[in-house]
N, C-alpha and C positions, 0 to 999 in steps of 0.2 A: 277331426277325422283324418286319419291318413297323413298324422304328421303337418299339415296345412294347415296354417291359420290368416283367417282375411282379415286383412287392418283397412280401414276408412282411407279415403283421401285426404283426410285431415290430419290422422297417423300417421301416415307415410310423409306427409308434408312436413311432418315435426322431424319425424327421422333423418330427414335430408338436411333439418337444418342441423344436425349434430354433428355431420361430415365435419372430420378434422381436414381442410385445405389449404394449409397455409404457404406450404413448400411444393406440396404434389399436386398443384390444382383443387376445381371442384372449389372456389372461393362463391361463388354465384349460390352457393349453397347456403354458407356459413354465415348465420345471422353477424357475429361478429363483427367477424373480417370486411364485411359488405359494409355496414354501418360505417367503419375507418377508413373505408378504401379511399373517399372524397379526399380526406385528408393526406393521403400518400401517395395519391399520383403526382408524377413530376419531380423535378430535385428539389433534393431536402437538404437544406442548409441547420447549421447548428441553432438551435431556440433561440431565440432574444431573450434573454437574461442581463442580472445586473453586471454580470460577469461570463464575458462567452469565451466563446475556447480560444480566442487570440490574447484573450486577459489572462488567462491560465497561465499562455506560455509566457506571458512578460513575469507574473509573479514567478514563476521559477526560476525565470534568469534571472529577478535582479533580488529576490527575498532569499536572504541568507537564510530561514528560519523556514521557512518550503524546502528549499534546496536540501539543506542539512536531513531531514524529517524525510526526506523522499526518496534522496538520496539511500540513505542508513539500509532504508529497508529496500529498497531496489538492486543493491550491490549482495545484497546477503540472499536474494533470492539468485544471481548469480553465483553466487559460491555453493547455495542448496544442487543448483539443477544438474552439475557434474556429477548426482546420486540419481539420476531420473536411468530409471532400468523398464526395460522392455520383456511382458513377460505372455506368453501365448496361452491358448486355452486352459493348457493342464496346468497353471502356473510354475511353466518350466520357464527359467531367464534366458531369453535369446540375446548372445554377444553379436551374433555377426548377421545383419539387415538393414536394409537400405533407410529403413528409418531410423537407425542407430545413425547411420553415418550422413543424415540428414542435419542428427542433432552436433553431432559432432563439427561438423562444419557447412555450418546453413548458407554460407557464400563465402565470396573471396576477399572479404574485408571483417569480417566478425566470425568472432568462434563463437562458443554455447554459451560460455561465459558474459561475453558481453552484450549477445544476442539475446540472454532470458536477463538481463539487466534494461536491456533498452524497451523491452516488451514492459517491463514492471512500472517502468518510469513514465508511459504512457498508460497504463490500467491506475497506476495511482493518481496522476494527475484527471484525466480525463473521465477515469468510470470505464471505459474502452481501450481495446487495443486491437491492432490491426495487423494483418499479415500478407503479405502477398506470395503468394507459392504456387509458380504455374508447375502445371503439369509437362513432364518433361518428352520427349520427339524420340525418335531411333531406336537403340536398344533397352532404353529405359520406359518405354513409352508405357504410360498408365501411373508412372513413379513418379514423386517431386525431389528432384535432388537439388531446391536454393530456394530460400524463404528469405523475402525482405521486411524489416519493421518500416512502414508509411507511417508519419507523425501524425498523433492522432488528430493535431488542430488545423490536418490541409484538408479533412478528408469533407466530402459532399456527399451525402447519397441519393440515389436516384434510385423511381420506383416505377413501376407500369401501372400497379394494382394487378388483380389477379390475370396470373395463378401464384405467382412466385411476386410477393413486395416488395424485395427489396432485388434489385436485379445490378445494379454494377454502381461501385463508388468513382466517385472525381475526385483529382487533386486542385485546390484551391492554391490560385498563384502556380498554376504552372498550365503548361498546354492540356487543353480540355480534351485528350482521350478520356473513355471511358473504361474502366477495369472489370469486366466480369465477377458476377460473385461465383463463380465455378472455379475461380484462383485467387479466390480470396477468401481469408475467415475471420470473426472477430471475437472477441471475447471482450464479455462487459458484467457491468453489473446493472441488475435490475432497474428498469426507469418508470420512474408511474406516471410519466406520459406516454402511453400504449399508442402516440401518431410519429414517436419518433424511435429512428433505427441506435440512437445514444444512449449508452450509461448513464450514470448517475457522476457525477464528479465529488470528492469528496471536498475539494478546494471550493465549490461553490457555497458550503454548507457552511464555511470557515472565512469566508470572503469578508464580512463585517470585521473581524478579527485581526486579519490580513491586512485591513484600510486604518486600523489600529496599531498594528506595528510599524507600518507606514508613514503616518502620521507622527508619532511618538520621535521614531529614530531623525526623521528630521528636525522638529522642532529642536531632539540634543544634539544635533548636529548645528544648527541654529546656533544654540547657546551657545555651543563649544567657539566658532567663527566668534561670536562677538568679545568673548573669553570672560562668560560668564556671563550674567543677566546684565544689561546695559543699562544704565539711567540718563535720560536727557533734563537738565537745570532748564530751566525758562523762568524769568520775571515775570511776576501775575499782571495780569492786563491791566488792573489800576495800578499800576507800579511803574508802567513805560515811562513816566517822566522822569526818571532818576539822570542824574547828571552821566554824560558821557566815558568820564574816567570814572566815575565809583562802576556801573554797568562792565568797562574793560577790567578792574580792578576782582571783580567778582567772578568774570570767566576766567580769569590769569588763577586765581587761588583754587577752583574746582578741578584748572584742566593740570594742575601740576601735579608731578608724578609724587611726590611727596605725601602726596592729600589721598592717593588709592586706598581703598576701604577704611578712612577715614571721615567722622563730620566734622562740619564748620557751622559753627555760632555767628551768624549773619543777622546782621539790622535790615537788610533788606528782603520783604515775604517775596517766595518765588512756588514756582509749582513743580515738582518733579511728575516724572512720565516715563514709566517702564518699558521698555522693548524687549520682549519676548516673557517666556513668563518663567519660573525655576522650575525644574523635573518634580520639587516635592508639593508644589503649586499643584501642579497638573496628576499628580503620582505616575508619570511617565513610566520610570523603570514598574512600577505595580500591575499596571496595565500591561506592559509589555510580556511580562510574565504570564498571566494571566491568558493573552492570545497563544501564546507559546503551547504552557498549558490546552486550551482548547485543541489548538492544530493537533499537537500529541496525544490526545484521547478519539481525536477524529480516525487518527491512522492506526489507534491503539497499538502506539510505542511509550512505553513508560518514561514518566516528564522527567528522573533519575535522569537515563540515558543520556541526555538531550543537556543537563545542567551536571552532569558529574558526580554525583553524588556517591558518598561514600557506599553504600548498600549495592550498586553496580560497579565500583573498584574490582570486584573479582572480574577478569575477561571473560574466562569459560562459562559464568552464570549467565553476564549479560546475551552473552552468545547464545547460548540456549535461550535464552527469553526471545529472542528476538524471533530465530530459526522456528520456533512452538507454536509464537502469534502471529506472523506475518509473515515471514519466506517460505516455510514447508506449504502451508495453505496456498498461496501465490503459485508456487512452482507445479502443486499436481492442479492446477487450474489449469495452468498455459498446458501442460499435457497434455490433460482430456481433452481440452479445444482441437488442441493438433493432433492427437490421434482419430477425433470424431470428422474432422475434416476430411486426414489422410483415409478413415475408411471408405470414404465414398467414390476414391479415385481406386482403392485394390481394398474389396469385398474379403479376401483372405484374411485381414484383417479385425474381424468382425469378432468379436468374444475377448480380442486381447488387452492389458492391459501395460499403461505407460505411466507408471509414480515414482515417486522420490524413495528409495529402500533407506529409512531412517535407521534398520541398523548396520547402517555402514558409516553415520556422522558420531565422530568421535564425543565432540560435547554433548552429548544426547545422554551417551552412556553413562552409568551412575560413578560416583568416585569409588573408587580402589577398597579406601574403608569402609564406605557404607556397604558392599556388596560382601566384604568378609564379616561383615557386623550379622547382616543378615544371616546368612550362611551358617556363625556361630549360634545363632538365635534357633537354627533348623536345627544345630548340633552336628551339621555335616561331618565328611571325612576331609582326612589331612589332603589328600587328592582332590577330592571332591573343591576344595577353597584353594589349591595348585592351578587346578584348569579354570578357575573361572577369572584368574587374572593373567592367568598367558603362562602358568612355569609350568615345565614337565614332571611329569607322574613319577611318583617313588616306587618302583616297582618290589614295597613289601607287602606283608597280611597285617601291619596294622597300622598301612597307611588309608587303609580302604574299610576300616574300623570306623562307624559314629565317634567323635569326640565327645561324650557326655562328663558336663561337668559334677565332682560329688556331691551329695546332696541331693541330687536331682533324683524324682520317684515316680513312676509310673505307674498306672494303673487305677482303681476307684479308692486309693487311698487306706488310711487306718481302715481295720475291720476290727477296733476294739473301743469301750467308751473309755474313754480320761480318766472319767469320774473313779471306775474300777482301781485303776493304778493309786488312789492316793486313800483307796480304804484298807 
């Protein structure tokens, strides 16, 4: 009656627990969030894992095969993000705003370039990456004109529980200020531990693999030092009483150089004893491969890339492969992050958008022939296949003519039977 409807106390009590509170308060509500909260008050240090984020950073400094893989794709999201264009409600391209010239020069030691490089090389490693961008004083006030990348393996986070979880990260290994999250932002990937403020790592998934390259490369490092698999001679234990000089006599003929991968027909039984064991013993380089392999399906970059292969010789393919699967995606990530941040400090903001204009990346674009191939296949004009590779217009009337080749018939075809013509 009258637009009014009475719900129970029991109704109204469900209702409340459906308040979304996660950032605005009203946690006291949220079955959820209430249930977790136990778990995230206080600082939150990285999970204990087989591999925690200080293992991360040692595998990328010293695995050539991390580095390479992480690298590849981190440097190519730098080279994407010089296309990251700014575009306002009516998607008109804004050249000239403070957020353009944010990216442009995020501080006084990193341009864009190396700044969406050093962001990538923390989201790849880690699952996460981190930012810090205060809001700036005086004339700019409300604006952020300097963003720094924080390594993702110092950071700590720290939580009250409600209203707001997660509320300022710590630097580990350095002086314990704390950093607000109102000048900070992060960007990660999904974690299905819902107690922790981290990513997902994808190094962690690959860690078995990693302690297999590891292994492997030493042990032929190993061989290589002894210069090759070593054999140590010994007299078998019933055999110690052999006379003094036949005993010196039989080390003298083993140890001389003469005798290198050579046998000896000995009257006396002895025992041989291997040190270390050969690569095709163990299939070391097999395995190695095989981890290689894995890491590269992890970051999904093609195992090609990584080992040379003929099928990525062309550069502009590979180029493309990489820019399609992993830096175009990469780059409007770190965008949205920092656009969704920057709107909360200037509301005007709010509708626009910040991504990569893919066509403005040359490898992207199709080859020269394929696109007159096409074109021909449409029967275009001679103009028409002029402008789509850059030459200027023939200013005749039958350059703006269909090119149809002869033979060719339009329309539903014979309107006579066959059959007709040969009685």
């Amino acid at each position: 009656m009258f637009g009014i409807k009475i719900v129970t106390e029991k109704e109204y009590n469900s209702l409340k627990t459906q308040v979304k509170g996660f950032y605005d308060g009203g946690n006291e509500m949220n079955t959820y969030l209430r249930a977790i909260d136990s778990h995230m008050k206080g600082r939150k240090l990285a999970p204990i894992v087989p591999m925690d984020r200080v293992a991360i950073r040692d595998a990328y400094a010293s695995s050539a095969a991390v580095m390479g893989v992480v690298n590849y794709i981190a440097e190519n999201v730098g080279d994407v993000a010089r296309y990251l264009e700014l575009q306002d409600v009516n998607g008109q391209y804004i050249e000239k705003h403070w957020v353009m010239d944010l990216l442009r020069h995020p501080n006084d030691r990193f341009n864009l370039r190396r700044f969406a490089t050093a962001w990538a090389v923390n989201k790849l490693l880690y699952g996460d990456a981190w930012i810090y961008a205060p809001s700036a004083i005086g004339k700019n006030l409300g604006k952020v004109t300097e963003m720094y990348i924080i390594p993702s393996w110092r950071i700590e986070t720290n939580s009250d529980g409600a209203p707001m979880p997660l509320t300022s990260i710590t630097l580990a290994g350095v002086k314990k200020d704390e950093i607000k999250m109102e000048d900070v932002f992060e960007s990660f990937d999904y974690n299905l531990d819902d107690a922790s403020f981290y990513g997902t790592s994808k190094i962690m998934s690959a860690a078995v693999y990693l302690d297999v390259i590891d292994k492997g490369m030493r042990r032929e490092s190993q061989a290589l030092d002894n210069g090759g698999v070593a054999n140590l001679i010994t007299p078998k234990g019933d055999e110690m009483g052999v006379l003094p000089e036949q005993q010196a006599d039989l080390e003298a003929r083993f140890n001389a150089k003469k005798n290198v991968n050579k046998t000896l027909a000995l009257r006396i039984p002895v025992d041989v004893h291997q040190l270390g064991n050969a690569p095709v013993d163990l299939s070391i380089l097999e395995t190695h491969k095989e981890a290689v392999t894995a890491l590269c399906f992890v970051y999904k970059v093609p195992v090609d890339l990584y080992y040379g292969q003929a099928k990525y010789e062309n550069a502009k393919e590979a180029k493309k492969t990489i820019f399609e699967q992993n830096a175009i995606p990469l780059a409007n990530e770190f965008a949205e992050d920092l656009l969704t941040f920057l709107m909360k400090k200037d509301q005007s903001l709010k509708g626009w958008r910040l991504t990569v204009n893919t066509d403005q990346i040359d490898v992207l674009k199709d080859k020269a022939s394929d696109v007159l191939n096409n074109l021909g296949l449409a029967y275009c004009s001679l103009n028409e296949r002029r402008e789509a590779i850059g030459y200027e217009r023939i200013e005749e009337e039958y350059a703006d003519k269909p090119i149809i080749p002869m033979g060719v018939m339009f329309g539903e075809g014979m309107d006579y039977d066959i059959n007709e013509l040969n009685g």
